[in-house]
PABARO-136612 format. One record per residue (C-alpha): residue number from 1; residue in one letter; x, y, z. Coordinates in steps of 0.001 Angstrom, whole numbers, plus 500000, padded with zeros to 6 digits. Example, Ala and Ser with C-alpha at 12.3 -4.5 7.8 and 13.67 -1.06 7.14 Angstrom:
{r 1, "A", {512300, 495500, 507800}},
{r 2, "S", {513670, 498940, 507140}},
//
This chain:
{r 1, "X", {472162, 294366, 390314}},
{r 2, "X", {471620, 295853, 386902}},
{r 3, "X", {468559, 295076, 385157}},
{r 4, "X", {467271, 296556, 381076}},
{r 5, "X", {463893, 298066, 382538}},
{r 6, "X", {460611, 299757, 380479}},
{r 7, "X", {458732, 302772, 382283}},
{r 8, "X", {455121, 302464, 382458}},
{r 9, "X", {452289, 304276, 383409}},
{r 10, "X", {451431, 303305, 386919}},
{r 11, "X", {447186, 303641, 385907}},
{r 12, "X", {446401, 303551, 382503}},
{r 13, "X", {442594, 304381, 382493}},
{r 14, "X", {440166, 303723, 379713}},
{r 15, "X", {437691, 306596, 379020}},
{r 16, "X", {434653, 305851, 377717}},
{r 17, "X", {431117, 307564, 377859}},
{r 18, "X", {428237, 306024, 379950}},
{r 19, "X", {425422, 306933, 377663}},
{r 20, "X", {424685, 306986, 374144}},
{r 21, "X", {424668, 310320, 372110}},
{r 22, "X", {426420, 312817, 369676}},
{r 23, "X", {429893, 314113, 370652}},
{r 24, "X", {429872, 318025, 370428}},
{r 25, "X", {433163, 319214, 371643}},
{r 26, "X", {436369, 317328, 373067}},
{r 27, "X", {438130, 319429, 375850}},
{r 28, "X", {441603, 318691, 376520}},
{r 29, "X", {444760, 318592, 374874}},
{r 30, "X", {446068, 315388, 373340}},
{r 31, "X", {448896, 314193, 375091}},
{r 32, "X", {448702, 317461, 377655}},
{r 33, "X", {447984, 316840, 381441}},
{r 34, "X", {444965, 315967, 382499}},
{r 35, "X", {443258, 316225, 386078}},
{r 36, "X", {441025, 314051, 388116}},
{r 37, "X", {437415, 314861, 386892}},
{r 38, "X", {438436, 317261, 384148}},
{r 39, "X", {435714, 317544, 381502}},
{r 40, "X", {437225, 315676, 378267}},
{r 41, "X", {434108, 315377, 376333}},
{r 42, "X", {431250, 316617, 376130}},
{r 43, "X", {427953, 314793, 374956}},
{r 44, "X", {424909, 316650, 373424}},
{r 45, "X", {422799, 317157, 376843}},
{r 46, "X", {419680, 318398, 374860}},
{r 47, "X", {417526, 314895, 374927}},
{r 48, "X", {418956, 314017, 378461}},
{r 49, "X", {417520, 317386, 379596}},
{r 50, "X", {414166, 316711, 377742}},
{r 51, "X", {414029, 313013, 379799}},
{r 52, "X", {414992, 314623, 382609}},
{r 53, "X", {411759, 317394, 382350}},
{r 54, "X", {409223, 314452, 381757}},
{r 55, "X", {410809, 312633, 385072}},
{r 56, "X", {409880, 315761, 387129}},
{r 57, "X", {406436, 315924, 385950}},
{r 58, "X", {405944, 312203, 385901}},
{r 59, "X", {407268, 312655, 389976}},
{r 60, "X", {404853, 315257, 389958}},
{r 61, "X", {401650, 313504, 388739}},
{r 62, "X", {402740, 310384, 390891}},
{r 63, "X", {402825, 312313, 394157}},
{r 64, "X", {399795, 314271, 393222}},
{r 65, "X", {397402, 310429, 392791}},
{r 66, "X", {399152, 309344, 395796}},
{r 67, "X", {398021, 312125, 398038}},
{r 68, "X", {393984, 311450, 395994}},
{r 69, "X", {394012, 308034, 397079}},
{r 70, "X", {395281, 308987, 400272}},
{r 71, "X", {391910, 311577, 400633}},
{r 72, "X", {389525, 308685, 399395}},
{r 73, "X", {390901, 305935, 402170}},
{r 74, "X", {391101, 308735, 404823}},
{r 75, "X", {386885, 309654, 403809}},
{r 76, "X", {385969, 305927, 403485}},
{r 77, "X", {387409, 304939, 406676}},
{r 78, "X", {384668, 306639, 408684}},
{r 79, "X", {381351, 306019, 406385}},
{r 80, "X", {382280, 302548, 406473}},
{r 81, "X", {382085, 302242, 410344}},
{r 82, "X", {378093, 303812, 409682}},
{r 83, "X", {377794, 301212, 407092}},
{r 84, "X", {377627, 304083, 404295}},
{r 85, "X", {380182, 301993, 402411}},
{r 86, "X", {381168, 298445, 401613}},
{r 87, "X", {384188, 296928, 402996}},
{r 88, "X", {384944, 296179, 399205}},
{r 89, "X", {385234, 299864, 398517}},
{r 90, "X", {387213, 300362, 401564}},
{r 91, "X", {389933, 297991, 400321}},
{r 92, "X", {389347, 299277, 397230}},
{r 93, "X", {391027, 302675, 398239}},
{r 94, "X", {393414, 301528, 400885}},
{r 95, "X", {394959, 298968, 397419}},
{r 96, "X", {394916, 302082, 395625}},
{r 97, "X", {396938, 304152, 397755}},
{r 98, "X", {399621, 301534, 397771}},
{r 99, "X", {399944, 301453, 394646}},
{r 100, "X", {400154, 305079, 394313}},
{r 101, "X", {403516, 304925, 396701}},
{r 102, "X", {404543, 302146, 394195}},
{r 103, "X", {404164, 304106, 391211}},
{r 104, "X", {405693, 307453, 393218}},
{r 105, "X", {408513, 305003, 393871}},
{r 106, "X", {409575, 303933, 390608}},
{r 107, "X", {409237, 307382, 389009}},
{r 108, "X", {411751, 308856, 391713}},
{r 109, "X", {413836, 305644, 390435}},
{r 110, "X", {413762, 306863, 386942}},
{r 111, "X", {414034, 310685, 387991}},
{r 112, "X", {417314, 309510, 390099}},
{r 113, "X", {418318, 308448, 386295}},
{r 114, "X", {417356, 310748, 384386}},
{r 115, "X", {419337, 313187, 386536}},
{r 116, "X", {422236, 310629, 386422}},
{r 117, "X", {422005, 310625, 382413}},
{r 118, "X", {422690, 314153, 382210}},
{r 119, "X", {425617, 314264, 384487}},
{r 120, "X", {427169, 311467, 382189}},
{r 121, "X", {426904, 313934, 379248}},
{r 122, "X", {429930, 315625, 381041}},
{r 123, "X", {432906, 312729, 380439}},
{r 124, "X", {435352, 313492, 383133}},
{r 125, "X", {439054, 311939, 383653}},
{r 126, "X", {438883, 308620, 386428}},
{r 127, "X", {442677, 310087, 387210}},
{r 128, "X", {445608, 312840, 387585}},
{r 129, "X", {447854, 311988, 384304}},
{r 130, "X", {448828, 312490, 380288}},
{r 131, "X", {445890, 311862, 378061}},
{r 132, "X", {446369, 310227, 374605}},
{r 133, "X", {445037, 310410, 371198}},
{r 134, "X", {441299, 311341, 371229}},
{r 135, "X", {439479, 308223, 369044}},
{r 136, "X", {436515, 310012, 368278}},
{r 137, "X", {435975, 313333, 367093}},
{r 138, "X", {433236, 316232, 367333}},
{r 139, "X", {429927, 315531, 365298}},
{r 140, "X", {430459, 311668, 366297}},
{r 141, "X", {427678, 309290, 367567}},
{r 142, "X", {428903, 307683, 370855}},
{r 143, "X", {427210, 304389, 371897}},
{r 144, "X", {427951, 304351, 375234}},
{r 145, "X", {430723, 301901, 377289}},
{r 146, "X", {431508, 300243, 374300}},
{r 147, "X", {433124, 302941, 372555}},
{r 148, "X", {436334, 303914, 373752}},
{r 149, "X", {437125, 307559, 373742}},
{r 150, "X", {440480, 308161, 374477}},
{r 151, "X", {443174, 306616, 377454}},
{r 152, "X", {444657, 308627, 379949}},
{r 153, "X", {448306, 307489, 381851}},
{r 154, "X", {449109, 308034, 385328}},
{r 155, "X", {452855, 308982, 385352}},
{r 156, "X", {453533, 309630, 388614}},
{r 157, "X", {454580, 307514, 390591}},
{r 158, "X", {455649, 305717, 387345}},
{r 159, "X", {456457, 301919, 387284}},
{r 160, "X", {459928, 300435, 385776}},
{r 161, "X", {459125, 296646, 384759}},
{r 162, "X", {461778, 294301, 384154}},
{r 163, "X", {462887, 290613, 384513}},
{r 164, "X", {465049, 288909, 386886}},
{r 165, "X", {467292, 285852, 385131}},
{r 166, "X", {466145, 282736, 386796}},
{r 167, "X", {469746, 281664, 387262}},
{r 168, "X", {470594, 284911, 388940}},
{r 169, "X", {467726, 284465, 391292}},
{r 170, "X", {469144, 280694, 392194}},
{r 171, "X", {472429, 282706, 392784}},
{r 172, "X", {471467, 285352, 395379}},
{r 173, "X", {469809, 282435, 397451}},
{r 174, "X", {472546, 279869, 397624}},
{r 175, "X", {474936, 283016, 398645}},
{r 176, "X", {471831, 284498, 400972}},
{r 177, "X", {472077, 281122, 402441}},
{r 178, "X", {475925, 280938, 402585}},
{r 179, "X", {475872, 284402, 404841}},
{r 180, "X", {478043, 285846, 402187}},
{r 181, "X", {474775, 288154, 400887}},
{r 182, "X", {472242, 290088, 402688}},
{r 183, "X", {469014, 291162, 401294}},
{r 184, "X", {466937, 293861, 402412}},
{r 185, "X", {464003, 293173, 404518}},
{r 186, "X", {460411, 291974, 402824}},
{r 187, "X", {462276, 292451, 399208}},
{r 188, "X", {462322, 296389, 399850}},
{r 189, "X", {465255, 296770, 397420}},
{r 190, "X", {466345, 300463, 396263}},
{r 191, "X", {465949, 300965, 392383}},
{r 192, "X", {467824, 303641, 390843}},
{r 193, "X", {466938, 304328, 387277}},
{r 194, "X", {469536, 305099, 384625}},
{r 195, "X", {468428, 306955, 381275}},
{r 196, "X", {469116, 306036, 377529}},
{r 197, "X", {471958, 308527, 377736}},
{r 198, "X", {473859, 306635, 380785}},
{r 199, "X", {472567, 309458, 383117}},
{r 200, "X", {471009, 308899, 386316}},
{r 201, "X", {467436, 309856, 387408}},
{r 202, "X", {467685, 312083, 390499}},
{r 203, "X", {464982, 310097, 392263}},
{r 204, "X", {465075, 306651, 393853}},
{r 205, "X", {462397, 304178, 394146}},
{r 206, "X", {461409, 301073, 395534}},
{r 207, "X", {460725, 297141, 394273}},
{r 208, "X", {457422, 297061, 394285}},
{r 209, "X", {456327, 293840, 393071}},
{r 210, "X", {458423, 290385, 391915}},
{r 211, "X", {456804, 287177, 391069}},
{r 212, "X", {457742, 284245, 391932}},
{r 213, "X", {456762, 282564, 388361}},
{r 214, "X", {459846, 282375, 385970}},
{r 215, "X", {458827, 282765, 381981}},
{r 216, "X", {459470, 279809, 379790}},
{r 217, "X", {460087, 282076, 376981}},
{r 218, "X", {462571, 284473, 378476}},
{r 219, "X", {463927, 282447, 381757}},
{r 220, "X", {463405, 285421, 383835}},
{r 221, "X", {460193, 286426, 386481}},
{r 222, "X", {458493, 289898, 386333}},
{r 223, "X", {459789, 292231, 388242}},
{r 224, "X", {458636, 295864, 389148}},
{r 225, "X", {459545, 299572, 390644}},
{r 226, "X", {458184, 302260, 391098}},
{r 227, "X", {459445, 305844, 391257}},
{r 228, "X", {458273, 308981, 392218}},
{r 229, "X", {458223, 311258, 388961}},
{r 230, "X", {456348, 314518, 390005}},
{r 231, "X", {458598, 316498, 386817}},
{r 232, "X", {456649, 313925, 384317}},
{r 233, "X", {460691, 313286, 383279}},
//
């Protein structure tokens, strides 16, 4: 069965940047090869480092209250046995040292991010493949995951879509049925691609997909293969 097929990237990945800031150098090749977390941009780390300073010390000056109140409970506990202090006071501290392992909580939280803003300076690839045009160029503002950067195409495998005729498809079964045909088992049909210049590919592949809803536009279902192409041919 001969079919007019399309190659296709089997990913095609959107790059964009996770936080918002000035692009200061791109660093790939467009359309050269790209590997899986490869630096293709990188953002201006500067005011993500500066954020990432004032987390520490925030941390810092968190940790440091905590372990005050922590001192004041530990010294009231006693006196207030001899009736040197109120049980007011008491509660007083113990309400204060919970909320100083509150507060030490949330600025880990926003240390954790801080540190996580700064990695996202570095833009890396989601996947092995060809990357395209870059959309945005050095000196650029970025604002964040709505800007996209630039795609990158997983080529191998690659995929081979095409469409089966719906009358063809009513063929095969009525002679499936007859015993005249057999299919392979669970649809795993062998595709061999042939090029634009009537050569063939020197690698097989396999159906990978076919669905069973027919177009009412073309009278055909989508069909698909894929084939190992480790050469990028």
């Amino acid at each position: 069965f001969e079919y007019i097929g399309q190659t296709a990237g089997s990913r095609e990945v959107e790059v964009r940047a996770r936080v918002t800031g000035i692009l200061l150098k791109r660093n790939f090749t467009e359309g050269g090869p790209v590997k899986k977390g490869q630096s293709l941009y990188s953002i201006d780390p500067a005011p993500f480092r500066a954020a990432l300073a004032r987390a520490e010390a925030d941390v810092a000056g968190a940790a440091a209250r905590l372990d005050q109140a922590k001192r004041n409970a530990a010294r009231l506990g006693p006196l207030l046995a001899e009736k040197a202090v109120s049980q007011k006071e008491l509660d007083d501290a113990l309400s204060a040292e919970a909320v100083g392992e509150a507060d030490l909580k949330a600025a880990r939280a926003r240390l954790v991010e801080a540190r996580l803003g700064l990695e996202y300076t570095r833009v890396e690839s989601p996947v092995t493949g060809v990357a395209g045009r870059s959309l945005r160029s050095e000196g650029s503002l970025v604002s964040g995951p709505d800007v996209l950067l630039t795609t990158v195409t997983r080529v191998d495998p690659i995929w081979v879509n095409f469409g089966i005729p719906d009358n063809e498809q009513l063929r095969l079964q009525k002679e499936t049925e007859a015993g005249r045909l057999q299919l392979p088992r669970d649809g795993r049909f062998e595709v061999v691609v042939k090029l634009a210049d009537g050569s063939v590919y020197s690698r097989t592949g396999r159906l990978a997909f076919s669905d069973i809803r027919v177009s009412g536009q073309t009278g055909t279902s989508d069909a698909r293969a894929e084939i190992p192409n480790p050469d990028g041919k």
